[in-house]
C-alpha positions in Angstrom: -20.5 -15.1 7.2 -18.6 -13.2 4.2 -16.8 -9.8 6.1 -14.7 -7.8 3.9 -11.8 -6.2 5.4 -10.9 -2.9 4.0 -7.3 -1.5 4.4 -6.7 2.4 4.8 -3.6 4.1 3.8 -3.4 8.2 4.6 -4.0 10.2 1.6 -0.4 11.9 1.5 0.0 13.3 -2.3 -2.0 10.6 -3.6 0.8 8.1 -4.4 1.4 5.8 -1.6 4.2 6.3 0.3 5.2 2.3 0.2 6.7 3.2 -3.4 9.5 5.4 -1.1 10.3 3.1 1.3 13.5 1.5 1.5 13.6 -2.1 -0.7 14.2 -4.6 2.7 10.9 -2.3 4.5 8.8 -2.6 1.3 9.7 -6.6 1.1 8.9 -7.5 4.8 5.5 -5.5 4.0 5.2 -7.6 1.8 6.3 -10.9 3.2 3.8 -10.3 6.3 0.9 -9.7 3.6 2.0 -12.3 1.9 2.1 -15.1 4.9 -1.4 -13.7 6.4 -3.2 -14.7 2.7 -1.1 -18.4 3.1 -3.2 -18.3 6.3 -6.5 -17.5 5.1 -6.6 -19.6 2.2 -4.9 -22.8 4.2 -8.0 -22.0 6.9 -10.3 -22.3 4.1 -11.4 -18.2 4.7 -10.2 -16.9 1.6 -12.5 -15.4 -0.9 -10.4 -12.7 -2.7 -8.0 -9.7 -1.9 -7.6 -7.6 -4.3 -4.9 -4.1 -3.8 -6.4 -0.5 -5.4 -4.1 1.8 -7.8 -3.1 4.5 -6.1 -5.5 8.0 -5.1 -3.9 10.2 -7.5 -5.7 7.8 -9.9 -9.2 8.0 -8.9 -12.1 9.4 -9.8 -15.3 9.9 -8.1 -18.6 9.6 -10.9 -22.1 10.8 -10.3 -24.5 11.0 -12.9 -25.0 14.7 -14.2 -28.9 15.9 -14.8 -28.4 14.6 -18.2 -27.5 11.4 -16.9 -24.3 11.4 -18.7 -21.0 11.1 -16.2 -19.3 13.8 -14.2 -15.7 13.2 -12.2 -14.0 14.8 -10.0 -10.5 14.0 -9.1 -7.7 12.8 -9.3 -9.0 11.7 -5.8 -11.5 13.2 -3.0 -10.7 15.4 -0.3 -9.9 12.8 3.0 -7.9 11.8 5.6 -7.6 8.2 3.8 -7.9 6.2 1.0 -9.0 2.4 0.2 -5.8 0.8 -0.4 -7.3 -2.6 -0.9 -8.9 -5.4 0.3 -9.9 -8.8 1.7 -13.2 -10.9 1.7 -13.0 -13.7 3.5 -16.0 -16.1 4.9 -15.2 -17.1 8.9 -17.8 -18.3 11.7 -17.8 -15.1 13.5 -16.6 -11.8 13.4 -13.9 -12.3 15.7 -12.6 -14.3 13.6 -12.8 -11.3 11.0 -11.4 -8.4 13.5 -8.4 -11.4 14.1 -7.3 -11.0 10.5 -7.8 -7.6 10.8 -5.7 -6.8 13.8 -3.3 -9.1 11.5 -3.3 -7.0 8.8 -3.1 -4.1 10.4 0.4 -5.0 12.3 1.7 -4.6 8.9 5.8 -3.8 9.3 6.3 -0.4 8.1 10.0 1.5 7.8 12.2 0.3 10.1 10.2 -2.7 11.0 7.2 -1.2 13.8 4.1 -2.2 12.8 1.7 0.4 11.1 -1.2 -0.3 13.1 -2.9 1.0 9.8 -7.0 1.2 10.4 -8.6 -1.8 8.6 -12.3 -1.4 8.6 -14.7 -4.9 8.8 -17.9 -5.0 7.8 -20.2 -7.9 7.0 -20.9 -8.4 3.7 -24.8 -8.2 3.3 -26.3 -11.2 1.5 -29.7 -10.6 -0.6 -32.4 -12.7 1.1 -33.1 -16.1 -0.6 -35.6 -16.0 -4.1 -39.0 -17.8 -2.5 -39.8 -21.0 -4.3 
């Protein structure tokens, strides 16, 4: 089963706040991020993980009635933002909430974990073509 783990960062003034952290916070971020996708791919889980640019850089698009786009932006109004991803393919979704919960303990300033909200949901596969 493919979930994708989605990580959530608050919206703040739509640069992440990471960028201000002191250099040794920001690289044992890092590290931890770093040694949970060693993980995944050495369990065979790992499809992809991708990070997003920040909110001040988004745009939402909707079709206008001429069909032609229409933005709004630089980001929407919310509590939090996507700050990127995982998809990774595991046996159950405990297995999904553990790399979760993983990511989520994320060291923030100082060292305590964020406990940032990562949100899992299966990813839907299209039933198979009939023969």
């Amino acid at each position: 089963m493919k979930y994708m783990l989605m990580m959530h960062t608050p919206r703040g003034t739509g640069d992440y706040e990471i960028f201000s952290w002191p250099p040794e916070d920001f690289q044992a971020h890092m590290d931890h991020l770093n040694r949970l996708n060693a993980e995944i791919r050495e369990a065979g889980e790992w499809v992809e993980v991708q990070g997003l640019t920040p909110p001040g850089k988004a745009k939402l698009v909707r079709a206008g009635k001429n069909g032609e786009p229409v933005t709004d932006g630089p980001f929407p109004e919310a509590k939090e933002f996507l700050a990127g991803y995982w998809i990774v393919e595991v046996d159950t979704p405990e297995r999904a909430w553990e790399i979760a919960a993983k990511a989520s303990a994320a060291p923030g300033p100082g060292g305590a974990p964020l406990n940032m909200p990562i949100e899992v949901r299966q990813v839907m596969s299209a039933p198979a073509p009939e023969v």
